[in-house]
LUMDO-708643 format. One record per atom (N, C-alpha, C): residue in one letter; residue number from 1; atom name; z, y, x. Coordinates in steps of 0.2 Angstrom, whole numbers. Example, Ala and Ser with C-alpha at 12.3 -4.5 7.8 and 13.67 -1.06 7.14 Angstrom:
<recs>
{'A', 1, 'N', {39, -28, 66}}
{'A', 1, 'CA', {39, -22, 62}}
{'A', 1, 'C', {39, -16, 66}}
{'S', 2, 'N', {35, -11, 64}}
{'S', 2, 'CA', {36, -5, 68}}
{'S', 2, 'C', {39, 0, 64}}
</recs>
This chain:
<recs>
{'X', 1, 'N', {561, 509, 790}}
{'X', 1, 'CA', {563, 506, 783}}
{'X', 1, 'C', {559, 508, 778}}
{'X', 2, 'N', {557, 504, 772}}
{'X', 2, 'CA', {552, 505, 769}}
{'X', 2, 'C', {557, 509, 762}}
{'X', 3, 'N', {556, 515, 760}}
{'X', 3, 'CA', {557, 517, 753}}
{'X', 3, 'C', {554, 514, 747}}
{'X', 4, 'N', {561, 516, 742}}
{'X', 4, 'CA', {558, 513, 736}}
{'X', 4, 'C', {556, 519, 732}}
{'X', 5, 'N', {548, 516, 732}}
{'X', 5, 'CA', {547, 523, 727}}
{'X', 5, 'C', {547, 521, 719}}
{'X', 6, 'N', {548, 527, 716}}
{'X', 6, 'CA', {548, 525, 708}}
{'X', 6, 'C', {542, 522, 706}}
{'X', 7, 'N', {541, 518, 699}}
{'X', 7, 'CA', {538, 518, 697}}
{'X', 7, 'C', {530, 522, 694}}
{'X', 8, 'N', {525, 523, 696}}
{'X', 8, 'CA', {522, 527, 694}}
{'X', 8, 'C', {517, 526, 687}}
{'X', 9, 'N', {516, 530, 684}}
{'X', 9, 'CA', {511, 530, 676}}
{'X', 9, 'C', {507, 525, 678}}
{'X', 10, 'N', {504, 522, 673}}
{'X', 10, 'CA', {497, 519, 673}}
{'X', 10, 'C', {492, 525, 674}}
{'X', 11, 'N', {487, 521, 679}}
{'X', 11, 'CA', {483, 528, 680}}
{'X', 11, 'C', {475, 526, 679}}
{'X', 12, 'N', {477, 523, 671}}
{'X', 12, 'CA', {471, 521, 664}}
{'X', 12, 'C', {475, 521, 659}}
{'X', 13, 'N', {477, 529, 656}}
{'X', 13, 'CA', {483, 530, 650}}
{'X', 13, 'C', {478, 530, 643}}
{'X', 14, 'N', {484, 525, 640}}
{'X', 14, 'CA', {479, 522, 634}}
{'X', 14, 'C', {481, 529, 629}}
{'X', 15, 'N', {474, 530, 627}}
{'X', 15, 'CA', {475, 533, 622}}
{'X', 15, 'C', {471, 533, 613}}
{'X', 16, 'N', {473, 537, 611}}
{'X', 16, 'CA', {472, 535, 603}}
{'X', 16, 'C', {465, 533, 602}}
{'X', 17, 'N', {460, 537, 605}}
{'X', 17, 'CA', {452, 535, 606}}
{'X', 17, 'C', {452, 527, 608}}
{'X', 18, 'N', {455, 524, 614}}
{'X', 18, 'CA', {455, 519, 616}}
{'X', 18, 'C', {458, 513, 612}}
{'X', 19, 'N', {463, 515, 608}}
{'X', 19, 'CA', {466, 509, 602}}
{'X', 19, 'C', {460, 510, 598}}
{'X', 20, 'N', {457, 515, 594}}
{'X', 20, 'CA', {453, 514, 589}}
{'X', 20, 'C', {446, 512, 590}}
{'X', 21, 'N', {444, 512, 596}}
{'X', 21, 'CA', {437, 509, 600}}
{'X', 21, 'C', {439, 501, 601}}
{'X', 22, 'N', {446, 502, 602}}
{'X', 22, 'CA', {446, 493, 604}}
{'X', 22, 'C', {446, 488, 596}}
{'X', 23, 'N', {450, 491, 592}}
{'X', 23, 'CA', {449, 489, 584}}
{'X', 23, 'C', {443, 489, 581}}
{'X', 24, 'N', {439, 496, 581}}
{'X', 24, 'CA', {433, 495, 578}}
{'X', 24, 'C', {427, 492, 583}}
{'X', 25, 'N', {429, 491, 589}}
{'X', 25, 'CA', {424, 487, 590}}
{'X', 25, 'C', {424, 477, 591}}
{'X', 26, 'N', {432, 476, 589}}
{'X', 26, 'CA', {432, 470, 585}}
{'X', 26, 'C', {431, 467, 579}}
{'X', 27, 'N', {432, 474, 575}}
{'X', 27, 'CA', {430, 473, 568}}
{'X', 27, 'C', {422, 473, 566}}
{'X', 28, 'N', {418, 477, 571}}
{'X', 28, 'CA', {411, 478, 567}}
{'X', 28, 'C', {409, 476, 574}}
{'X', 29, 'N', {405, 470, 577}}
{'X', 29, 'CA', {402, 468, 584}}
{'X', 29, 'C', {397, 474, 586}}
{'X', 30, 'N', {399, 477, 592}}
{'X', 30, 'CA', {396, 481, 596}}
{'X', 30, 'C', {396, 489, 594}}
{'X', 31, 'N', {400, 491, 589}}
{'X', 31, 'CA', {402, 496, 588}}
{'X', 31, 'C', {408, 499, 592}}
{'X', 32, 'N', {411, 496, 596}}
{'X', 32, 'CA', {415, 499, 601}}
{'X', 32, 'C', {411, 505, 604}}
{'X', 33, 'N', {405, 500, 609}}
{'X', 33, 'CA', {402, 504, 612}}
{'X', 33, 'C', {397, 508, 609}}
{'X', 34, 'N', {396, 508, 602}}
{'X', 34, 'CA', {392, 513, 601}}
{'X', 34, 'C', {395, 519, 600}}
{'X', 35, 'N', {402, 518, 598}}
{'X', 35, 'CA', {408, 524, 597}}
{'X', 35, 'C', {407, 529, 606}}
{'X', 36, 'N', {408, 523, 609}}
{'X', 36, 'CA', {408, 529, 616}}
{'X', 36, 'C', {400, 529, 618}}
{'X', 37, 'N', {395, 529, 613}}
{'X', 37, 'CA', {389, 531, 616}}
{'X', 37, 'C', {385, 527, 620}}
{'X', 38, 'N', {387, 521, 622}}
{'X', 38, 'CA', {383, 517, 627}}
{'X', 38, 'C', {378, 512, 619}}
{'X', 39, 'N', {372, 513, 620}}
{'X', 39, 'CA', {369, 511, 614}}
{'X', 39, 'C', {366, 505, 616}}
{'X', 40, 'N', {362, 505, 621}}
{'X', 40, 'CA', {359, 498, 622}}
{'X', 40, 'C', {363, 492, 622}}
{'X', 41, 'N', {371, 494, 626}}
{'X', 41, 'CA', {376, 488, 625}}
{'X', 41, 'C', {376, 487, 619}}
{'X', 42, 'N', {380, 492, 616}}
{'X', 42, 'CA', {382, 491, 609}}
{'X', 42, 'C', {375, 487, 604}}
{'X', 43, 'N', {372, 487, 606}}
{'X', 43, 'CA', {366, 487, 602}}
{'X', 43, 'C', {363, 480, 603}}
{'X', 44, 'N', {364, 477, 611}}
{'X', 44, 'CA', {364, 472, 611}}
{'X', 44, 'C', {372, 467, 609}}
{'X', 45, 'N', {374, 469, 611}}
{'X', 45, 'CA', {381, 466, 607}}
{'X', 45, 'C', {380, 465, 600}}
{'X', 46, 'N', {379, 469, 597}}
{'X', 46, 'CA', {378, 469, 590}}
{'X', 46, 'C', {373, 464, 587}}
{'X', 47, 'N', {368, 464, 588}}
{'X', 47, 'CA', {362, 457, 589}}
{'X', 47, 'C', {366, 451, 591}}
{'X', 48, 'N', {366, 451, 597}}
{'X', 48, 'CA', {369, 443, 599}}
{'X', 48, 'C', {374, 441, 595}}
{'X', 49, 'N', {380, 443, 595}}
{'X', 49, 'CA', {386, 441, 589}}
{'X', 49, 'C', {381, 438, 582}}
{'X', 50, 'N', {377, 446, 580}}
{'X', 50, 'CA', {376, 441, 574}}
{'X', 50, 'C', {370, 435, 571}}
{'X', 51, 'N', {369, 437, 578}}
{'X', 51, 'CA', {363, 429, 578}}
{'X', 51, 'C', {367, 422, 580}}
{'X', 52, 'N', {372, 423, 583}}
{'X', 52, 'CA', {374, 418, 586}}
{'X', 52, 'C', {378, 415, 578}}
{'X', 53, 'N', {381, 421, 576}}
{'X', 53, 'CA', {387, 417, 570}}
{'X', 53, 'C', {381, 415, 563}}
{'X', 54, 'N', {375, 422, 562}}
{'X', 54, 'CA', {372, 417, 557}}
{'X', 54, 'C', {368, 410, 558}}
{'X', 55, 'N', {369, 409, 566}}
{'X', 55, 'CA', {364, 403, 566}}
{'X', 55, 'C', {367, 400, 567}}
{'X', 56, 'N', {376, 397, 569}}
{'X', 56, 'CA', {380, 396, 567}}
{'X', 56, 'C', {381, 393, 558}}
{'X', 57, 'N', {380, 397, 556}}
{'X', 57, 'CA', {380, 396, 549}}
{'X', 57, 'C', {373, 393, 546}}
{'X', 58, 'N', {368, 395, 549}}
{'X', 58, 'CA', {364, 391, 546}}
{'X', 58, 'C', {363, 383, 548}}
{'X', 59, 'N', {367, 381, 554}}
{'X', 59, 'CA', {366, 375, 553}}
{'X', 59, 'C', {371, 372, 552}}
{'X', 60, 'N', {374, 375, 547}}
{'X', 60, 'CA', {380, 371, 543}}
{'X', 60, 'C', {387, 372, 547}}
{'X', 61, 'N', {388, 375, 550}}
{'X', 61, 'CA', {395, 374, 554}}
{'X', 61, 'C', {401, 377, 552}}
{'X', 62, 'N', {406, 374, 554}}
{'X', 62, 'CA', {413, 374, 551}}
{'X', 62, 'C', {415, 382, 553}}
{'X', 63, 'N', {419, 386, 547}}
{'X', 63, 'CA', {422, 393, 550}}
{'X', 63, 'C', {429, 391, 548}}
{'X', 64, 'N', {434, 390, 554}}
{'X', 64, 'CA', {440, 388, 552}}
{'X', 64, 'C', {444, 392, 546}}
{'X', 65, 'N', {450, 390, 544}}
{'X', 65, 'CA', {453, 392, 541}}
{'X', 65, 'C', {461, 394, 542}}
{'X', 66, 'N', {463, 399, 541}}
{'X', 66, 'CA', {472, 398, 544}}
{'X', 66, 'C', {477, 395, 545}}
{'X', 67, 'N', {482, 392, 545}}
{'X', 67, 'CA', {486, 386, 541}}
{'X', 67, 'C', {484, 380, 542}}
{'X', 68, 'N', {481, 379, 547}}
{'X', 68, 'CA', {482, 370, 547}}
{'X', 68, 'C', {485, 367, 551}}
{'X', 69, 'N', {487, 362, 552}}
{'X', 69, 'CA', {491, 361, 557}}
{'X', 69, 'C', {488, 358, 564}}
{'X', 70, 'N', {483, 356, 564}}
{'X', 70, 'CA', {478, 353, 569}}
{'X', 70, 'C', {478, 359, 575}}
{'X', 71, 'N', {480, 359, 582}}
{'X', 71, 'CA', {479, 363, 585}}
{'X', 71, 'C', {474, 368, 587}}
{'X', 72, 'N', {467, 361, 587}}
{'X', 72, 'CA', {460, 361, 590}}
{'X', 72, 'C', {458, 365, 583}}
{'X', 73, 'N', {460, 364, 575}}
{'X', 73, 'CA', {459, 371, 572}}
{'X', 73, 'C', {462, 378, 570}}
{'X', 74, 'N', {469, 378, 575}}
{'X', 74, 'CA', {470, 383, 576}}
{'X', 74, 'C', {465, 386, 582}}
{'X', 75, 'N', {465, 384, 587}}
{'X', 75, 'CA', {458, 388, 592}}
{'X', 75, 'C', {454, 391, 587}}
{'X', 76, 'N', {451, 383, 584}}
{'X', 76, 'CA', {443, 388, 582}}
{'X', 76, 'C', {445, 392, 577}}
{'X', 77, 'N', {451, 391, 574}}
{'X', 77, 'CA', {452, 398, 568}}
{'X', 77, 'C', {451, 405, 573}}
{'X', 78, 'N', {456, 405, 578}}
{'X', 78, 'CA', {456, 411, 583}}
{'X', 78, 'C', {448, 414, 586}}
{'X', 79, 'N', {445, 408, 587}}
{'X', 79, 'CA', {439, 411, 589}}
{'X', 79, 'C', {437, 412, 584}}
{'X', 80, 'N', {434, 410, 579}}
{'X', 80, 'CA', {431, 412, 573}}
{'X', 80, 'C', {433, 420, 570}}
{'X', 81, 'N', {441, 419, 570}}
{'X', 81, 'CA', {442, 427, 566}}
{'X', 81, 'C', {439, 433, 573}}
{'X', 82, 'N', {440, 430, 579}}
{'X', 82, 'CA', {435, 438, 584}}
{'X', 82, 'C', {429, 440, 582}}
{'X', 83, 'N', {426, 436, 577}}
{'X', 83, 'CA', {419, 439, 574}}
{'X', 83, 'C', {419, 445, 571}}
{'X', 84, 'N', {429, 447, 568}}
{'X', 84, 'CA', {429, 451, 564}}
{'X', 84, 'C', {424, 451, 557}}
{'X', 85, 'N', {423, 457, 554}}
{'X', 85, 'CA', {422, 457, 548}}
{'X', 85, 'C', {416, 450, 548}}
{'X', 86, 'N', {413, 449, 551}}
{'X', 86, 'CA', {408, 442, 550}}
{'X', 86, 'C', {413, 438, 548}}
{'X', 87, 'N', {418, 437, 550}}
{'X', 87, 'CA', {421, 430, 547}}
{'X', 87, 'C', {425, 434, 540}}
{'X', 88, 'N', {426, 437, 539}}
{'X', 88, 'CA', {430, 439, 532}}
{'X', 88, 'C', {424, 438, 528}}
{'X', 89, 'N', {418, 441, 530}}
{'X', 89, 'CA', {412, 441, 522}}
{'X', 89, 'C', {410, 434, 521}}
{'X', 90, 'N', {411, 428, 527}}
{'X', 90, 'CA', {409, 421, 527}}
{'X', 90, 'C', {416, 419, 522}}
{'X', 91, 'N', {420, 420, 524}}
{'X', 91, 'CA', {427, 420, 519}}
{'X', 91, 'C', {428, 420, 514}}
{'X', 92, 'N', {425, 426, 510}}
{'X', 92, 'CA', {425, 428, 505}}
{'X', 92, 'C', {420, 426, 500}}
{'X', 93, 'N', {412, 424, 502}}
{'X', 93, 'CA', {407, 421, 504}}
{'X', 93, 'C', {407, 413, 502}}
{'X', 94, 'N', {415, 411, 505}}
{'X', 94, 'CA', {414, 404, 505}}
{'X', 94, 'C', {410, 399, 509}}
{'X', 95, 'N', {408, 400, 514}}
{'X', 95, 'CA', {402, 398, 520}}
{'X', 95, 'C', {405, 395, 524}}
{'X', 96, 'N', {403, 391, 526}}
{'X', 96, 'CA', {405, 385, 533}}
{'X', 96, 'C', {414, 383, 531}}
{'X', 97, 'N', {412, 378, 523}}
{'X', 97, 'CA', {419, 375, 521}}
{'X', 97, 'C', {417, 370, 519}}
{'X', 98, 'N', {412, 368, 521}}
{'X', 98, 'CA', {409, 358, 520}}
{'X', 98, 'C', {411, 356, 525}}
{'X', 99, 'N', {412, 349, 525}}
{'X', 99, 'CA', {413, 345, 529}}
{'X', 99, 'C', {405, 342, 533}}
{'X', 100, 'N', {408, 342, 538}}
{'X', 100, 'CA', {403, 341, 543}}
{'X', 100, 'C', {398, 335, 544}}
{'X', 101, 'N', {392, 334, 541}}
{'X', 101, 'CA', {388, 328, 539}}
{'X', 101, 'C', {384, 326, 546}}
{'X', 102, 'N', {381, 331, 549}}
{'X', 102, 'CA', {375, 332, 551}}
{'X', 102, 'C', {376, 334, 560}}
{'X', 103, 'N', {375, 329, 563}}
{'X', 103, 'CA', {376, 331, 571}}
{'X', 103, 'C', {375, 342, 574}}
{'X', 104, 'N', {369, 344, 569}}
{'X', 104, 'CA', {368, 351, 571}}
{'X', 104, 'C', {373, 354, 569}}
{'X', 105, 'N', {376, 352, 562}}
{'X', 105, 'CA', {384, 357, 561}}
{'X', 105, 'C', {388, 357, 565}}
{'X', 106, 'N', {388, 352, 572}}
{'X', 106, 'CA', {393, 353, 576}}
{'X', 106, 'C', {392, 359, 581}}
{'X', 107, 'N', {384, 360, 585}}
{'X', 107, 'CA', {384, 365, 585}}
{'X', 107, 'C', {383, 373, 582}}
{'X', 108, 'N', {383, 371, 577}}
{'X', 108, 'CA', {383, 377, 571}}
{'X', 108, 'C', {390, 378, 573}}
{'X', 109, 'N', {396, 376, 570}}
{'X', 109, 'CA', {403, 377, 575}}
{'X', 109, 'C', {405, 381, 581}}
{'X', 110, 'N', {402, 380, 586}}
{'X', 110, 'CA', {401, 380, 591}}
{'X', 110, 'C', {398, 388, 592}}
{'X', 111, 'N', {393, 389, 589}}
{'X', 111, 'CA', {389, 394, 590}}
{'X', 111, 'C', {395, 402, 585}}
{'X', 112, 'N', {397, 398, 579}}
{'X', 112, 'CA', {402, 401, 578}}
{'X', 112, 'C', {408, 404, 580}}
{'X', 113, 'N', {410, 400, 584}}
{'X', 113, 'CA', {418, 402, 588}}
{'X', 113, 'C', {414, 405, 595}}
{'X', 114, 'N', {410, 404, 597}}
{'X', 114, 'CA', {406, 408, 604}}
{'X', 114, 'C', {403, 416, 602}}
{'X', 115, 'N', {402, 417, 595}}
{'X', 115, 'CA', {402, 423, 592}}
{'X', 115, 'C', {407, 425, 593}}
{'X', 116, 'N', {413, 424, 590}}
{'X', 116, 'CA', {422, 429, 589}}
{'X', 116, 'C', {423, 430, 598}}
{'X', 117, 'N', {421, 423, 600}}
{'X', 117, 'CA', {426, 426, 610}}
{'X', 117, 'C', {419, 429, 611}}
{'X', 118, 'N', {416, 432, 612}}
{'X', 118, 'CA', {409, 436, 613}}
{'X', 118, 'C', {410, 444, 610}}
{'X', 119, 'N', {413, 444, 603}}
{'X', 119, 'CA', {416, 449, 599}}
{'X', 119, 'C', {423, 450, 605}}
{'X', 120, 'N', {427, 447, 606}}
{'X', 120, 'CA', {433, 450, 608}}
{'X', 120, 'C', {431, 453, 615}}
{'X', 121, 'N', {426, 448, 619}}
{'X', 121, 'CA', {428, 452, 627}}
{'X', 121, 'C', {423, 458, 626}}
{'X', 122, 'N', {421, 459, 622}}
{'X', 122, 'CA', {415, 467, 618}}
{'X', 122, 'C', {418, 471, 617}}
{'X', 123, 'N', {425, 469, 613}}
{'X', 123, 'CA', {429, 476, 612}}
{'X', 123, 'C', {433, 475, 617}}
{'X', 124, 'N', {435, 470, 624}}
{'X', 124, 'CA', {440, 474, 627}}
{'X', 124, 'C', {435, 475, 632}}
{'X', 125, 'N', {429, 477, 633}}
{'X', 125, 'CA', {426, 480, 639}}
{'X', 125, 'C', {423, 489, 638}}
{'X', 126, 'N', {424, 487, 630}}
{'X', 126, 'CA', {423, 495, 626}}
{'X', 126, 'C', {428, 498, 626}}
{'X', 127, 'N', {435, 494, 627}}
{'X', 127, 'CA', {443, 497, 627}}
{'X', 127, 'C', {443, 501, 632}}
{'X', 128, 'N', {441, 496, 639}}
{'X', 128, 'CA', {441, 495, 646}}
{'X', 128, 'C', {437, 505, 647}}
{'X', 129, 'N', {433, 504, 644}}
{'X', 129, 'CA', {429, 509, 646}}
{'X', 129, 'C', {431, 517, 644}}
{'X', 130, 'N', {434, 516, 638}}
{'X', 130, 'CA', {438, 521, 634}}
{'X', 130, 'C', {443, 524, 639}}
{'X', 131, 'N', {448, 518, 641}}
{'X', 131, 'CA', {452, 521, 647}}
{'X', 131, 'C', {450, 523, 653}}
{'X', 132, 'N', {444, 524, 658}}
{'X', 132, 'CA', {439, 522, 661}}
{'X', 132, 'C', {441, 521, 668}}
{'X', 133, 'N', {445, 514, 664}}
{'X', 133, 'CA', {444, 509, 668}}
{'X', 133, 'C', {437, 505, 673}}
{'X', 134, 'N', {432, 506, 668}}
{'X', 134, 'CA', {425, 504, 667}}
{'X', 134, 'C', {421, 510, 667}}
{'X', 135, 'N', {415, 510, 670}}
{'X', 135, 'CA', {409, 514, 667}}
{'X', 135, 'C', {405, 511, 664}}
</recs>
């Protein structure tokens, strides 16, 4: 007869290093992993995000905004704010709130919301690796 054993801990115990590596390496791209030391990711991380969101911007592309009711701009809001602080200074900035004239602005857009989900799965592989999960 098979026993029921208890429940046992996660045995990748989230700790306070790990919440603050997963945040800041959301907010400033690829400083997760510089926090835990891996530089060349973080470094590349860091580069790629912000070449992708300013080229993105340079050719004119939309940074969503919160609050609209359109689904397909709720996505791209969601992927846009994983760029963290890149999308607040764009924000504040005022940058990618034209309307879209020019077939390259579309993927200007594109190149913007692939920065944010680029930005998120960075910081949870910096999280991942905080609980070492990951090496």
């Amino acid at each position: 007869m098979a026993e029921n054993k208890p429940a046992t801990p996660s045995a990748y115990p989230i700790t306070t290093q790990s919440i603050i590596v997963l945040i800041l390496g959301w907010l400033v791209p690829g400083a997760g992993h510089l926090m835990l030391k891996k530089w060349w990711r973080g470094l590349l991380l860091l580069i790629s995000v912000l070449a992708m969101f300013a080229l993105g911007i340079g050719m004119q592309g939309k940074v969503y905004s919160p609050n609209t009711g359109d689904i397909l701009d709720m996505l791209g809001f969601v992927g846009d704010v994983g760029s963290g602080i890149l999308y607040f200074a764009a924000q504040i900035m005022d940058l990618g709130r034209g309307a879209i004239h020019i077939a390259v602005a579309d993927y200007g857009t594109k190149f913007i919301i692939v920065a944010g989900l680029l930005n998120i799965m960075a910081a949870i592989d910096a999280h991942h690796i905080a609980i070492g999960k990951k090496a």
